[in-house]
mmCIF file of the C-alpha atoms, coordinates in Angstrom:
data_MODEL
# 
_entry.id   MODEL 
# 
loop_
_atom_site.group_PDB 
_atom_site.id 
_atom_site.type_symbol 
_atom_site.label_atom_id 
_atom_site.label_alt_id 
_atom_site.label_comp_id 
_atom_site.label_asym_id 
_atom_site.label_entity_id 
_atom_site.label_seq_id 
_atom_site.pdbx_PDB_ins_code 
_atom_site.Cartn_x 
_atom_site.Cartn_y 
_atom_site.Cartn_z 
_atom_site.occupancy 
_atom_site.B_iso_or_equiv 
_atom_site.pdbx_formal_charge 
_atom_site.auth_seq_id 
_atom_site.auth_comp_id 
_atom_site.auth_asym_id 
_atom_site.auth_atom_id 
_atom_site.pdbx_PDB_model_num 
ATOM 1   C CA . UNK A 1 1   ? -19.832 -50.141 40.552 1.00 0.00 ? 1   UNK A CA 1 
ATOM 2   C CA . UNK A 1 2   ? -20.333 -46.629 38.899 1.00 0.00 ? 2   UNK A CA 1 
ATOM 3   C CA . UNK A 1 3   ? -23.137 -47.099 36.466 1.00 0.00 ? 3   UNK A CA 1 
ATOM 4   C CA . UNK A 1 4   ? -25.803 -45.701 35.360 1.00 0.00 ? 4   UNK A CA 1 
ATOM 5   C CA . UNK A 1 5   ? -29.272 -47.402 35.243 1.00 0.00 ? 5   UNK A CA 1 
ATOM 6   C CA . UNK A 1 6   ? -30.029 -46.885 31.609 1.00 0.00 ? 6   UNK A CA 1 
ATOM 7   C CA . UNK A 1 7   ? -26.570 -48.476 30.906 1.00 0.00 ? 7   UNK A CA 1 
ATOM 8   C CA . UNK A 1 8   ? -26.581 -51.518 33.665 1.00 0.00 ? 8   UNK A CA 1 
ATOM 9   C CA . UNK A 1 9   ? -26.695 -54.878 31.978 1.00 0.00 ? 9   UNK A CA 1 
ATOM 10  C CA . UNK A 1 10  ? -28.617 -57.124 34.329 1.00 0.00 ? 10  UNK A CA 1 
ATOM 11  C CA . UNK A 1 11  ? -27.728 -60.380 32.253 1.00 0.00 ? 11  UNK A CA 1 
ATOM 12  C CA . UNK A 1 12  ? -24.076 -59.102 33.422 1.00 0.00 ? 12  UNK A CA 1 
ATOM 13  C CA . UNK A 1 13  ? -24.961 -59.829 37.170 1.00 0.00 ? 13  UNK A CA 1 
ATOM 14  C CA . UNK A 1 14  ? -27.080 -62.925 36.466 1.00 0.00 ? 14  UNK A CA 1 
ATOM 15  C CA . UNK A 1 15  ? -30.303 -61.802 36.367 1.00 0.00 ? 15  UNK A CA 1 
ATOM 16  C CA . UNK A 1 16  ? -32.039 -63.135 34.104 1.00 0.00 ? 16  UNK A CA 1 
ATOM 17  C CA . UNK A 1 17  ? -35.812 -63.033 32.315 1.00 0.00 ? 17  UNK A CA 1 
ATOM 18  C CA . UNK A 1 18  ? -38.794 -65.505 31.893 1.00 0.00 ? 18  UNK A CA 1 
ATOM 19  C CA . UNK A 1 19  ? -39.850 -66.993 28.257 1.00 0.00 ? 19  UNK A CA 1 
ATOM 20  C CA . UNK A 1 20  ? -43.126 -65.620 28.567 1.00 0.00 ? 20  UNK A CA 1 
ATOM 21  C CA . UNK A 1 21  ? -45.444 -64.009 31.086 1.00 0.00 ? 21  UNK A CA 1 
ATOM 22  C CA . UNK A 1 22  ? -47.349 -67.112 32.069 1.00 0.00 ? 22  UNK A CA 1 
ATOM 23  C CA . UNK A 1 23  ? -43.884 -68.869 32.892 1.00 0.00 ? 23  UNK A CA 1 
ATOM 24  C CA . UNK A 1 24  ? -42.923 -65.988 35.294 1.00 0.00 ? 24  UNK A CA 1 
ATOM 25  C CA . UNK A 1 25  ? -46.552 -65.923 37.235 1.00 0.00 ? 25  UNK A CA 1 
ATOM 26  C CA . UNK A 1 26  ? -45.687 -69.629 37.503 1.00 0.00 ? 26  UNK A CA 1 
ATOM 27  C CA . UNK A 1 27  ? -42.579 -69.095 39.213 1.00 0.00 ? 27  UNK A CA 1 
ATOM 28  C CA . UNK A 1 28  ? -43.718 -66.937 41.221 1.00 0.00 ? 28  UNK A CA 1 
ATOM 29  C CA . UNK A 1 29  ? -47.109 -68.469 42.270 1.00 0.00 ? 29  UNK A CA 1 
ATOM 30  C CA . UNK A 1 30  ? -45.044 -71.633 42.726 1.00 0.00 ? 30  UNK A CA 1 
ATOM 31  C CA . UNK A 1 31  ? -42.984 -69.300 45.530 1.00 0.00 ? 31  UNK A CA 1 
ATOM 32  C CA . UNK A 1 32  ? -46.200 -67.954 47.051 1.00 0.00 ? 32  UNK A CA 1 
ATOM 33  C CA . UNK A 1 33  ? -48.027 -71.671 47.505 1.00 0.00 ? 33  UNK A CA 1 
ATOM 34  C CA . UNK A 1 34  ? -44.430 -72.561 49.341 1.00 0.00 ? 34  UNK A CA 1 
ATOM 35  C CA . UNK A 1 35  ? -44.416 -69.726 51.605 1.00 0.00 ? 35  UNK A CA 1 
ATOM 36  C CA . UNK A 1 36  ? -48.503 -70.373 52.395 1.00 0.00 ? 36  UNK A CA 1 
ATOM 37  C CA . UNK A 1 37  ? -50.234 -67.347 51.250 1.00 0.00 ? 37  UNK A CA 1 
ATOM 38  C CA . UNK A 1 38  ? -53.557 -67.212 49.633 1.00 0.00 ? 38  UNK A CA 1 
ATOM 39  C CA . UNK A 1 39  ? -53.537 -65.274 46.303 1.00 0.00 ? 39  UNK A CA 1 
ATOM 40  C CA . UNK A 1 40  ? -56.389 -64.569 43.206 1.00 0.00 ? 40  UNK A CA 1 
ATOM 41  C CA . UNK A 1 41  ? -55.059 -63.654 40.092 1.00 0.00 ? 41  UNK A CA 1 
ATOM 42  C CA . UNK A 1 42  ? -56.522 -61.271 37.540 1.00 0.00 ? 42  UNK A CA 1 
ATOM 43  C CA . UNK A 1 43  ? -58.553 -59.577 39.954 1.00 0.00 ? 43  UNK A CA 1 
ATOM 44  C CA . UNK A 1 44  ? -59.986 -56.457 38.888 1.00 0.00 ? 44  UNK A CA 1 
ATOM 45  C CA . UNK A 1 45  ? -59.844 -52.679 40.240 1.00 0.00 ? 45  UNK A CA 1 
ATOM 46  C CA . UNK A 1 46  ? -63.351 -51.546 40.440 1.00 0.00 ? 46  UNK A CA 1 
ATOM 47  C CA . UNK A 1 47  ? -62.990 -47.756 39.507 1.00 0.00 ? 47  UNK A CA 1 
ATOM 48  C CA . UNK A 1 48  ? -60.656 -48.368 36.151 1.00 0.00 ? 48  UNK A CA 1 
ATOM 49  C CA . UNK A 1 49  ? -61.706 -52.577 35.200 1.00 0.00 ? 49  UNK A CA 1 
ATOM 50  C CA . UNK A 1 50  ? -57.717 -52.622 34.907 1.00 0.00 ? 50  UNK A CA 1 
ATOM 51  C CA . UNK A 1 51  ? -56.791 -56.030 35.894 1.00 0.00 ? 51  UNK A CA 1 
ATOM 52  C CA . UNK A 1 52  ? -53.238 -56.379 38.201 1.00 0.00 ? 52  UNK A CA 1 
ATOM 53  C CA . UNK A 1 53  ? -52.124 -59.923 37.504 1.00 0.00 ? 53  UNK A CA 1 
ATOM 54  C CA . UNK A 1 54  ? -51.570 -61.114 41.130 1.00 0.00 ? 54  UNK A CA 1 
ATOM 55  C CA . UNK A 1 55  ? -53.246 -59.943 44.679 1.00 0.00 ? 55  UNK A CA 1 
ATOM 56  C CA . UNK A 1 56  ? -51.404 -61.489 47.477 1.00 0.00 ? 56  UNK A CA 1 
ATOM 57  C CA . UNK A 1 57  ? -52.836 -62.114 51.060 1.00 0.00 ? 57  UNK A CA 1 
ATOM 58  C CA . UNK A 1 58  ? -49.843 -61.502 54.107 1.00 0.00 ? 58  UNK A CA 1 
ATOM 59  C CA . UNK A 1 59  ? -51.853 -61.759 57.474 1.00 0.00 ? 59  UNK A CA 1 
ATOM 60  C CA . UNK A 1 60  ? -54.407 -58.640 57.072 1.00 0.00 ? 60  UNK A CA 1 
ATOM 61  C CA . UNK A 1 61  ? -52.912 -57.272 54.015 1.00 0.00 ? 61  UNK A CA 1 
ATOM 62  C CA . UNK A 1 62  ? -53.500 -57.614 50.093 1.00 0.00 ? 62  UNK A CA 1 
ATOM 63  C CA . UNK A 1 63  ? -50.516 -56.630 47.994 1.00 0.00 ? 63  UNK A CA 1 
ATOM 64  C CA . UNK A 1 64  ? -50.899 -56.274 44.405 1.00 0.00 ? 64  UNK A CA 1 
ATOM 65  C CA . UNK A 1 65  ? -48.450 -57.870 42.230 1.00 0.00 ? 65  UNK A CA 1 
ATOM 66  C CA . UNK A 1 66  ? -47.939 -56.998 38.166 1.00 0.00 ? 66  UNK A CA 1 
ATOM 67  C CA . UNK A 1 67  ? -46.142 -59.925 36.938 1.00 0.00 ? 67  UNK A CA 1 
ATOM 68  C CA . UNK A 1 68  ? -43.760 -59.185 33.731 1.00 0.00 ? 68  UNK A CA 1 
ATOM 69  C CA . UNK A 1 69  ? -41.559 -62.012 32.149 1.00 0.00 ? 69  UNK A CA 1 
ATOM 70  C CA . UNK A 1 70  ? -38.531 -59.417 31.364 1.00 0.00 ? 70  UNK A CA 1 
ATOM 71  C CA . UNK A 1 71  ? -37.048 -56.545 33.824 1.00 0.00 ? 71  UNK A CA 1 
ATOM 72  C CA . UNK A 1 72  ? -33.758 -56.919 32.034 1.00 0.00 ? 72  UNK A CA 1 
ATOM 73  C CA . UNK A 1 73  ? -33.273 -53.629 30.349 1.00 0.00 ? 73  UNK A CA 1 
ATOM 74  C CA . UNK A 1 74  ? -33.989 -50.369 31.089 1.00 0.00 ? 74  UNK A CA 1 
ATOM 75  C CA . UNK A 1 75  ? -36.696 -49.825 28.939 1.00 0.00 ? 75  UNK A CA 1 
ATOM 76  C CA . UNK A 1 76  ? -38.731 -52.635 30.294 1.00 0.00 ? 76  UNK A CA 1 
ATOM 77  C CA . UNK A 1 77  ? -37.796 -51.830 34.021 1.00 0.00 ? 77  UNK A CA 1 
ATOM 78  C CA . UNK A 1 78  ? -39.601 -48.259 33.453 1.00 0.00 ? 78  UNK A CA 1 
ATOM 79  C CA . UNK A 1 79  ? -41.939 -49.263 31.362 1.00 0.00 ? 79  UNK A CA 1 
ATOM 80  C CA . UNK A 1 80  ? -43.310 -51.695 33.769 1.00 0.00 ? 80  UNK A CA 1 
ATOM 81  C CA . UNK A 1 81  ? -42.757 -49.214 37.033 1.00 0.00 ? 81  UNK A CA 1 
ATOM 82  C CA . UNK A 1 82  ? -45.095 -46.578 34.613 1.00 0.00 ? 82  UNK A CA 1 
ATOM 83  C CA . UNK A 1 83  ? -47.788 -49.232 34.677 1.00 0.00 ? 83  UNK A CA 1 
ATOM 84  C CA . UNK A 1 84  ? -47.277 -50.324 38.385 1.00 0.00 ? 84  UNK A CA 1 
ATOM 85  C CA . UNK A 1 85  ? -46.902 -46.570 39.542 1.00 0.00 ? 85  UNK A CA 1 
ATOM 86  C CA . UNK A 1 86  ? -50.413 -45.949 37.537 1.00 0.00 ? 86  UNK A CA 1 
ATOM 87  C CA . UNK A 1 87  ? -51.969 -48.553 39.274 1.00 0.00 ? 87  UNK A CA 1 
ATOM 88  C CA . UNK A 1 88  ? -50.391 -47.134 42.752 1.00 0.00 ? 88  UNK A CA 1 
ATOM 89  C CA . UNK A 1 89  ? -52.085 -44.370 42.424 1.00 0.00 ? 89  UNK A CA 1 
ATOM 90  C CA . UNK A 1 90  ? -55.801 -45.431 41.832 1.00 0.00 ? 90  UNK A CA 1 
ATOM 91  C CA . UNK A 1 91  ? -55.735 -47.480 44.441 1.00 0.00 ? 91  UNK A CA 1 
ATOM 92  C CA . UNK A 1 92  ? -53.047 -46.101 46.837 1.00 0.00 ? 92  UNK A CA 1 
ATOM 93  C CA . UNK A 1 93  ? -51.413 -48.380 47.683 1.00 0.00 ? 93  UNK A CA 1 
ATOM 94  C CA . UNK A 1 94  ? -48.068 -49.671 46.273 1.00 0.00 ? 94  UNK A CA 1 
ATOM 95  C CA . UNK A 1 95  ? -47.896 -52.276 43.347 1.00 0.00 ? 95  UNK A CA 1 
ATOM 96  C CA . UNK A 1 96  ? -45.094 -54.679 43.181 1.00 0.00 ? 96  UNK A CA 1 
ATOM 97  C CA . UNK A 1 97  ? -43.337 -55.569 40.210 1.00 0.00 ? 97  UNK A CA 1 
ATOM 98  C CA . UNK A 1 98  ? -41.606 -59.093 38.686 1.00 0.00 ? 98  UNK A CA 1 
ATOM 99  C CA . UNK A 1 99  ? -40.219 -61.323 39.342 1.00 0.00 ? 99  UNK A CA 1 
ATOM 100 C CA . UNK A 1 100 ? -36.916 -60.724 38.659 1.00 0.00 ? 100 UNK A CA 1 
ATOM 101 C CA . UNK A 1 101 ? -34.717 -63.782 39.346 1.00 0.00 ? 101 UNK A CA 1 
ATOM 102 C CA . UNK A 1 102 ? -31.622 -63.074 41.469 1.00 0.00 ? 102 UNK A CA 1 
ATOM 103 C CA . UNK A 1 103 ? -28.973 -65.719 42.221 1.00 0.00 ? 103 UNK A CA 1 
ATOM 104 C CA . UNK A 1 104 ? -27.537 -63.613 45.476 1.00 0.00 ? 104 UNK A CA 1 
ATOM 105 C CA . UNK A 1 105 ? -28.510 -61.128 47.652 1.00 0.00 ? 105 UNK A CA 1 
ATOM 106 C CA . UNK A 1 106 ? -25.817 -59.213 46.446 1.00 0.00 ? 106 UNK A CA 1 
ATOM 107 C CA . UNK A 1 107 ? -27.747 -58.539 42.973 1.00 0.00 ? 107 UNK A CA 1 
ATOM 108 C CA . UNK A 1 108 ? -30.231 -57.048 45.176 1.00 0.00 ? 108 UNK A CA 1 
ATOM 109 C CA . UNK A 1 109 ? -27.780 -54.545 46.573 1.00 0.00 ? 109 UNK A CA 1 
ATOM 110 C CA . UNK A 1 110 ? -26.223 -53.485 43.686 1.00 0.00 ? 110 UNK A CA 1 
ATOM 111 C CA . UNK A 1 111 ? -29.940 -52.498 42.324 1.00 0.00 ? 111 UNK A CA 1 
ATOM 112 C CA . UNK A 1 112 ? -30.020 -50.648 45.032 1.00 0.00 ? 112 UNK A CA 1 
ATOM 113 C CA . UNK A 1 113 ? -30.779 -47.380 42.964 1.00 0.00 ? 113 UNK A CA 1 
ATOM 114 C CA . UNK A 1 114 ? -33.741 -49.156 40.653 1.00 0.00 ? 114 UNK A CA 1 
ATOM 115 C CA . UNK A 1 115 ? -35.464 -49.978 44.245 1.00 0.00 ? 115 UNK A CA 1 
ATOM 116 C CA . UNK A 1 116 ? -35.316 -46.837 45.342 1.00 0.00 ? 116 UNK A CA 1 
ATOM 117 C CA . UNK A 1 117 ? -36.493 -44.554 42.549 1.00 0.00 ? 117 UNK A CA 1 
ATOM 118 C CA . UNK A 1 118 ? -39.338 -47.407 41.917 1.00 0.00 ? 118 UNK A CA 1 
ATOM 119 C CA . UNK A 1 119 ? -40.249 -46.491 45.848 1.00 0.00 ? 119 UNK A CA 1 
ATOM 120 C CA . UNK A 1 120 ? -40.435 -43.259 45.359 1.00 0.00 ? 120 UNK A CA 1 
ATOM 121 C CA . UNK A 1 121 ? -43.529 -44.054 42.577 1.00 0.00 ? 121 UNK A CA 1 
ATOM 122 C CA . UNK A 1 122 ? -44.957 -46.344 45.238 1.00 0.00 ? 122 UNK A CA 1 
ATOM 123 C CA . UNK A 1 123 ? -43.810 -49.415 43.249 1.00 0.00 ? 123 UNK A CA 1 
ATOM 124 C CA . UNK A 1 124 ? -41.689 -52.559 44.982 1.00 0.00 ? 124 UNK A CA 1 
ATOM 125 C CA . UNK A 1 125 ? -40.003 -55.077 43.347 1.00 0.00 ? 125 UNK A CA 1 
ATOM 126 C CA . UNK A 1 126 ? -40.707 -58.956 43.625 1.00 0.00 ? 126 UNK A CA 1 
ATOM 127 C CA . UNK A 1 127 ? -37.104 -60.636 43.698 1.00 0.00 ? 127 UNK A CA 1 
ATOM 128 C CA . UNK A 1 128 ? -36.973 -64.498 43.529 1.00 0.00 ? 128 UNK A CA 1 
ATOM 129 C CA . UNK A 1 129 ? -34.250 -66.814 43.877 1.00 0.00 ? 129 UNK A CA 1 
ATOM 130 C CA . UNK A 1 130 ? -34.208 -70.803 43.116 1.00 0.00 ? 130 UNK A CA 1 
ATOM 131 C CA . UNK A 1 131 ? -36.714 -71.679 46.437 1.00 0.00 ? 131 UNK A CA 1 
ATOM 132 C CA . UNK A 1 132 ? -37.240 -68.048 47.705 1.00 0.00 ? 132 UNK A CA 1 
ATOM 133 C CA . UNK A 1 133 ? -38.289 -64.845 47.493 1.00 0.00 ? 133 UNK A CA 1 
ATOM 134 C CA . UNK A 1 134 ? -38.951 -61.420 48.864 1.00 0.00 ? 134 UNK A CA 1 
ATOM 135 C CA . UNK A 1 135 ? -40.948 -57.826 48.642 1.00 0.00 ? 135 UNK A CA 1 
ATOM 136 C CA . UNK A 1 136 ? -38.943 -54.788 48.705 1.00 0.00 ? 136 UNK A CA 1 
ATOM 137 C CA . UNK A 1 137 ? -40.574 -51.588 48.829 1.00 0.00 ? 137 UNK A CA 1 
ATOM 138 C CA . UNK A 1 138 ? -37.814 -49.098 48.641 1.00 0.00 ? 138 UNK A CA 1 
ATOM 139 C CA . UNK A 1 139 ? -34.552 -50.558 50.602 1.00 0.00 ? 139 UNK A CA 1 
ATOM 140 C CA . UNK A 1 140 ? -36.792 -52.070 53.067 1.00 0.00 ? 140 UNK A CA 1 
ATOM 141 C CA . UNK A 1 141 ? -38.357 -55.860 52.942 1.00 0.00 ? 141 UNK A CA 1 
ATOM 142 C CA . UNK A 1 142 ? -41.618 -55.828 53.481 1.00 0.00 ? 142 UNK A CA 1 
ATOM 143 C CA . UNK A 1 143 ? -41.620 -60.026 53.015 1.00 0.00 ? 143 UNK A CA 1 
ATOM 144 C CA . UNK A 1 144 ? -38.822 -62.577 52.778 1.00 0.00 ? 144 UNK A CA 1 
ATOM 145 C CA . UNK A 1 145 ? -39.302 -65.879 52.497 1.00 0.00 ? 145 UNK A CA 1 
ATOM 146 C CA . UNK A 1 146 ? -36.436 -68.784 52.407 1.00 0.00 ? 146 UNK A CA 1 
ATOM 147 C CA . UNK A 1 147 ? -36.751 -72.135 51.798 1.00 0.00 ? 147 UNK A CA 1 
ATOM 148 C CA . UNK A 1 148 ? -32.951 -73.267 52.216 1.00 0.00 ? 148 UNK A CA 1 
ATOM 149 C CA . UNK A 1 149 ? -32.554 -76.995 51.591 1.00 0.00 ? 149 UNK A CA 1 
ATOM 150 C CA . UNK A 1 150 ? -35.970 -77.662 51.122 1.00 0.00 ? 150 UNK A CA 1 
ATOM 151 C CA . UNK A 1 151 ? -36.835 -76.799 54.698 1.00 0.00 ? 151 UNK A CA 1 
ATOM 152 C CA . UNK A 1 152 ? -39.012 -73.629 54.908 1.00 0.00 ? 152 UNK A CA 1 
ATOM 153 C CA . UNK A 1 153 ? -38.785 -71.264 57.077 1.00 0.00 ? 153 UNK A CA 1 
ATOM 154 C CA . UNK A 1 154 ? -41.173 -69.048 58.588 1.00 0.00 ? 154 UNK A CA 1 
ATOM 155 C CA . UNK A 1 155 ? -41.905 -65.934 56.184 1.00 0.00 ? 155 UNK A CA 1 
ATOM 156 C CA . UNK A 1 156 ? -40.338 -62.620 57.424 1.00 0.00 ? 156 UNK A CA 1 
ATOM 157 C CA . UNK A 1 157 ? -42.957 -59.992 57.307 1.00 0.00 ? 157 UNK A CA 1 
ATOM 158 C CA . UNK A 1 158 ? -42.716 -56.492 57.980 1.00 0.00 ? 158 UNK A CA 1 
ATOM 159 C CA . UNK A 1 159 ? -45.886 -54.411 56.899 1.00 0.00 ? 159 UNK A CA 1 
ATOM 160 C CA . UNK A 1 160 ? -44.554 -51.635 58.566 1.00 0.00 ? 160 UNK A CA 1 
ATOM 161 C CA . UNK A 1 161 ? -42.624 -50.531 55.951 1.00 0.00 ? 161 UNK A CA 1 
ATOM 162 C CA . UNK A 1 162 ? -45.582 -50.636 53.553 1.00 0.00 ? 162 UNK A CA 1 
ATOM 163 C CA . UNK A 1 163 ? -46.551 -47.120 53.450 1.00 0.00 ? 163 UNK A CA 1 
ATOM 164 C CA . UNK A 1 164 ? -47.879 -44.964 50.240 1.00 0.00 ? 164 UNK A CA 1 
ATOM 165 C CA . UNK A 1 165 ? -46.175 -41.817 49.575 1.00 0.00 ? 165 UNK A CA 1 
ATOM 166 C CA . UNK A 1 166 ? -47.830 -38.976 48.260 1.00 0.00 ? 166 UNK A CA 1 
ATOM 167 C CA . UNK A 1 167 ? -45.561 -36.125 46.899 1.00 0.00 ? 167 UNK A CA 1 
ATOM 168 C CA . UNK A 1 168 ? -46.336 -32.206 45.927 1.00 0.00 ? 168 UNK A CA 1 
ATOM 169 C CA . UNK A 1 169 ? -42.902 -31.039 44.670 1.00 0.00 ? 169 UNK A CA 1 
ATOM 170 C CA . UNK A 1 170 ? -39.973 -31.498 46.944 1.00 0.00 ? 170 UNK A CA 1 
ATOM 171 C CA . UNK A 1 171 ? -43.358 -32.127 49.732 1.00 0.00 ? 171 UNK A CA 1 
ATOM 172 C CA . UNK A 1 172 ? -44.161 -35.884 50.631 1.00 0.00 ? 172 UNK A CA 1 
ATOM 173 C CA . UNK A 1 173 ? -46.077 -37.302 53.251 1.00 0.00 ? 173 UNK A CA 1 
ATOM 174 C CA . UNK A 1 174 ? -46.201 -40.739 53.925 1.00 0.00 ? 174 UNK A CA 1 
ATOM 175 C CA . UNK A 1 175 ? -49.432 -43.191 55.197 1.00 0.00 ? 175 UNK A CA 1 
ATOM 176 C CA . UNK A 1 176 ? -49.963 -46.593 56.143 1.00 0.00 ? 176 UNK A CA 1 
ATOM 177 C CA . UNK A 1 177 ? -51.605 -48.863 54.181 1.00 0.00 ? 177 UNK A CA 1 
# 
């Protein structure tokens, strides 16, 4: 596939949006109860009394999730890695966005580029399918959680990976969060 991100049609690869916000935070909470975690919702930053929609609990971890019922276009996808990316930064730590509702894993890999530049703003993307769903910071999972045939699995979680990158130029440095 040669195309370029502000052309790629994501209803083309069956990816498809939420009828409203509350619908999508649903979804996804729906996802998170499955998989085990504890979560709070609107919790506020203390420096900015910005609210981020979702803050997730994975073993010692929280990770911040901004929930947004449409990633379909290009426009929304950056608008919504601005806001995430802003929100990166005052608390340095990366911000995941979504969900965005994949049917394969292959959707995943052809977004490959979107994942990438959004890591490079220390934002991740949330990417659900019917029963699962999983964290991707970059091209690396940081969570992914299947629940194939209504058996769950044990979550796959890989904090390692969950680093904040601070750049100066062509000069980045990396540090765990």
């Amino acid at each position: 596939m040669n195309t370029t991100f502000s052309s790629y049609n994501f209803q083309e690869d069956n990816i498809w949006d939420f009828p409203t916000e509350k619908a999508a935070k649903s979804f996804l909470i729906k996802r998170i109860n499955q998989a085990g975690f504890e979560y709070r919702e609107e919790y506020t930053l203390r420096s900015s009394r910005r609210r981020l929609d979702l803050i997730v609990r994975i073993k010692d971890r929280y990770i911040p999730i901004e929930v947004k019922k449409s990633l379909i276009t290009a426009k929304l996808f950056a608008a919504a890695v601005v806001q995430a990316h802003s929100y990166a930064k005052e608390i340095e730590q990366p911000v995941f966005i979504g969900p965005i509702l994949a049917q394969s894993h292959q959707q995943i890999v052809n977004l490959k580029f979107a994942n990438v530049l959004a890591a490079r703003l220390n934002v991740g993307i949330v990417w659900c399918g019917n029963e699962n769903f999983s964290l991707y910071l970059g091209e690396k999972p940081i969570l992914t959680y299947l629940n194939w045939a209504r058996q769950p699995m044990q979550p796959i979680i890989n904090l390692d990976h969950l680093m904040f990158r601070e750049a100066s130029g062509s000069k980045r440095k990396a540090k765990r969060v």
